[in-house]
N, C-alpha and C positions, 0 to 999 in steps of 0.2 A: 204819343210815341209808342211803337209798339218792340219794346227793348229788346224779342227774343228775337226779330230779324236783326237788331243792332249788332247782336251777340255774335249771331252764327256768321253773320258779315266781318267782325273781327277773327271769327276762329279761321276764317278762309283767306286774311293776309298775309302778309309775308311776313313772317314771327321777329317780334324783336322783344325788349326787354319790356316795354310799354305794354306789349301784352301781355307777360308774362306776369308783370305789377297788375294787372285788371283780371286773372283768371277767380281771383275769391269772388267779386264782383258778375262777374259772369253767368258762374255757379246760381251765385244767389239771385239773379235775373232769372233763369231757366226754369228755376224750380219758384220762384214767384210767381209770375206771369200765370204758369200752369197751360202752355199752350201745347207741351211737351207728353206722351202720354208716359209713364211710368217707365214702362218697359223700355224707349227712345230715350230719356233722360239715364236710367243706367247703363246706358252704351255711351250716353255724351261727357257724362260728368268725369268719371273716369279718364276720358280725354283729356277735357279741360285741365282736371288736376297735373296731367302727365304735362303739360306745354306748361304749366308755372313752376314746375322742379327742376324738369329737363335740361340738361347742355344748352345752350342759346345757339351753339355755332353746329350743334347735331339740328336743331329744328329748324335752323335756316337752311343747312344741307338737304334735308329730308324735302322742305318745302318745294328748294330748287328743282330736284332732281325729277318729282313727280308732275307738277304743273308750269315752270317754265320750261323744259328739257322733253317734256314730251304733248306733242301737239293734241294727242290723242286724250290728254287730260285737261285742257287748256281751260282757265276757269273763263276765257274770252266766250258766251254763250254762243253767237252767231257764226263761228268759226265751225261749230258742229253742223248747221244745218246752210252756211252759205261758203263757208269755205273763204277761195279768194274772188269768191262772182262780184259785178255789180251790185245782185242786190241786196249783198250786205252794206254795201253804202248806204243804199235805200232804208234799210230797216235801221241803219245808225242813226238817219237823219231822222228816224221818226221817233226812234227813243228819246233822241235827245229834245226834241219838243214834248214829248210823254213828260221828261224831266220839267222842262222850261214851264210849261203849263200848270206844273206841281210846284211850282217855287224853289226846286230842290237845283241846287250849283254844285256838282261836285268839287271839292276840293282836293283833285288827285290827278295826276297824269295817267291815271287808267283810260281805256280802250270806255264809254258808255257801256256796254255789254260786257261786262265788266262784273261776274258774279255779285264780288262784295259791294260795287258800284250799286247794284241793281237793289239787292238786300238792304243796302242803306237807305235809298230812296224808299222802298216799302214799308221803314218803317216808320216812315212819316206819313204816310196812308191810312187809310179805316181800316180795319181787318179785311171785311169782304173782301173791298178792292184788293188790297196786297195778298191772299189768297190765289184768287182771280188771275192778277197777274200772271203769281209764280205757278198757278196749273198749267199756264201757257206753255213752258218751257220744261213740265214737270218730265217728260220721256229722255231730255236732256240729262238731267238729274240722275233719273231713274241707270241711262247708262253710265256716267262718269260712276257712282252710286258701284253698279257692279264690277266695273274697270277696276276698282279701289279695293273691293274686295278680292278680284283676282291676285291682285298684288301685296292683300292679306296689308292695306294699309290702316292704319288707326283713321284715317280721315275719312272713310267711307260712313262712320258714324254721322257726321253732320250732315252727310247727304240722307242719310236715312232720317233723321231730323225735319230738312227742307221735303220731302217728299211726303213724310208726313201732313206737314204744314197745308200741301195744295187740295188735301181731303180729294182729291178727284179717286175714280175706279181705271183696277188695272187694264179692264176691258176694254177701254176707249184710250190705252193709248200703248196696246203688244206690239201692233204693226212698227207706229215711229220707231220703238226701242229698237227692235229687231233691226230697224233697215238702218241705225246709228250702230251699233254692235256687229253688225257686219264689216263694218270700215274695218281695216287690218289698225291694228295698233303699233304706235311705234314704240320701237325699243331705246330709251334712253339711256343707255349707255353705248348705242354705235352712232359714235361722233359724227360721221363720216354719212352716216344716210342721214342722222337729223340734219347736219347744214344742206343735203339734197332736199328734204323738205320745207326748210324754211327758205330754201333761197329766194327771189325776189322775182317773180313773174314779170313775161315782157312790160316795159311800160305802153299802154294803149290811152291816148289821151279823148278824150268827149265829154261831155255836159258835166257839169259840177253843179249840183242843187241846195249845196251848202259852202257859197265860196266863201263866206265868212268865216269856217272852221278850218284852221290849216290841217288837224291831226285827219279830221274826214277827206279834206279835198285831197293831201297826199295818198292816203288808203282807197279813196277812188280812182286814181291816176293808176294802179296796179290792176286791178277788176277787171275782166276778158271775158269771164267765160258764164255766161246767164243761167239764171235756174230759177224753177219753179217758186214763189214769192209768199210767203205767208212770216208771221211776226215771231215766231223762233221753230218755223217748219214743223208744224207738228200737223200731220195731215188728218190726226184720230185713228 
C-alpha cells in the first residue's frame, strides 16, 4: 500500500469530520513515506493541519463551491479531455476493467475517473505503475494545479504534490496544458450559466459496451458529439 496516494486521495474528498479525526495521521504518512520533497510537504502539511481545526461546515462550503459548482475544476478527470463525447464512455469502460483486473472495487458512488477514485486504486499498485499511471493524466493536474492558484486556493498544494508524484518533464506535456487552460473557465457563482452548462445534452441512443453498468450505460445515452480518443487526452 502506497499511503501517500491514500492520503492525497482523502485530502481531495468532500471534508467531513472523519477527515478531520485522520489529519494527525496523514501528516504523519506524508512525511513517513518520504515520497514528498521537502519543499512540497511545507505547502501540504500546513494544509492538512488547516482541514483538522477548521469550521467543518466553512470546508464543506469551500469544497462545494470550487469542485462541484464549477466544471472547470471538476475533480471528474475525463470531463477535461472528453467532455460529454462518446469517448468518455469508452475510456470509462476501460478504467473500469483497469480497476476490475487490479482487484480494486470501489466503494463509492463516484464517477471511475473520479480523482480520489483513481488515487485510491494507485495505491494499491507498485510505485512505477502508479507513477505511470498518474503521468498519464499529469497536464490535467498540472492545469486544475494552476486554476487553483488563480483563485489563490489552499487546494492547489495537493496538486502540486500529485504532479510532483508523476516525476515526468514539463517539455512533453506544455502543449496539453495550454490547449486545457484555454477552455474559458466558469464562474461559480453565476447560477444561472452553470445550470446552462450542466444541463443535460440531447439524448442520442446507440451501442452500450457496458450494459451491465447502469451509471456508464446512462452517461452513455447522453454522448453525441466524437473526439479525438486517447486514455486522459494528453497528446505530449
Amino acid at each position: 500500500m502506497i499511503k501517500t496516494f491514500k492520503a492525497l486521495s482523502a485530502l481531495l474528498s468532500y471534508p467531513g469530520t472523519d477527515l478531520q479525526d485522520a489529519c494527525e495521521d496523514i501528516a504523519t504518512v506524508l512525511m513517513d513515506e518520504r515520497l514528498l520533497s521537502p519543499g512540497t510537504l511545507a505547502k501540504v502539511l500546513p494544509f492538512v493541519a488547516d482541514i483538522g481545526k477548521a469550521d467543518i461546515y466553512d470546508l464543506q462550503e469551500r469544497f462545494v463551491a470550487l469542485f462541484d459548482r464549477s466544471r472547470s475544476l471538476s475533480l471528474n478527470l475525463f470531463e477535461h479531455v472528453h467532455g460529454e463525447s462518446r469517448d468518455r464512455g469508452g475510456a470509462m469502460v476501460d478504467l473500469v476493467e483497469t480497476y476490475r483486473a487490479g482487484g480494486f472495487e470501489p466503494a463509492t458512488t463516484e464517477l471511475p475517473d473520479h480523482l480520489p477514485v483513481l488515487l485510491e486504486f494507485l495505491a494499491t499498485r507498485p510505485l512505477a505503475e502508479a507513477r505511470a499511471t498518474l503521468a498519464d493524466a499529469d497536464h490535467i493536474l498540472i492545469a486544475l494545479r494552476e486554476r487553483l492558484e488563480r483563485r489563490e486556493s489552499p487546494y492547489a498544494c495537493v496538486f502540486d504534490a500529485l504532479v510532483e508524484l508523476t516525476q515526468t518533464q514539463a517539455s512533453t506535456r506544455d502543449t496539453a496544458v495550454a490547449d486545457l487552460l484555454a477552455v474559458k473557465e466558469d464562474n461559480p457563482d453565476d447560477l444561472a450559466a452553470l445550470d446552462a452548462v450542466w444541463a443535460e445534452t440531447e439524448v442520442i441512443f446507440g451501442p452500450d459496451p457496458n450494459a451491465g453498468c447502469p451509471q456508464i450505460r446512462d452517461m452513455l445515452a447522453q454522448m453525441d458529439r466524437p473526439t479525438p480518443r486517447t486514455a486522459f487526452g494528453n497528446q505530449g
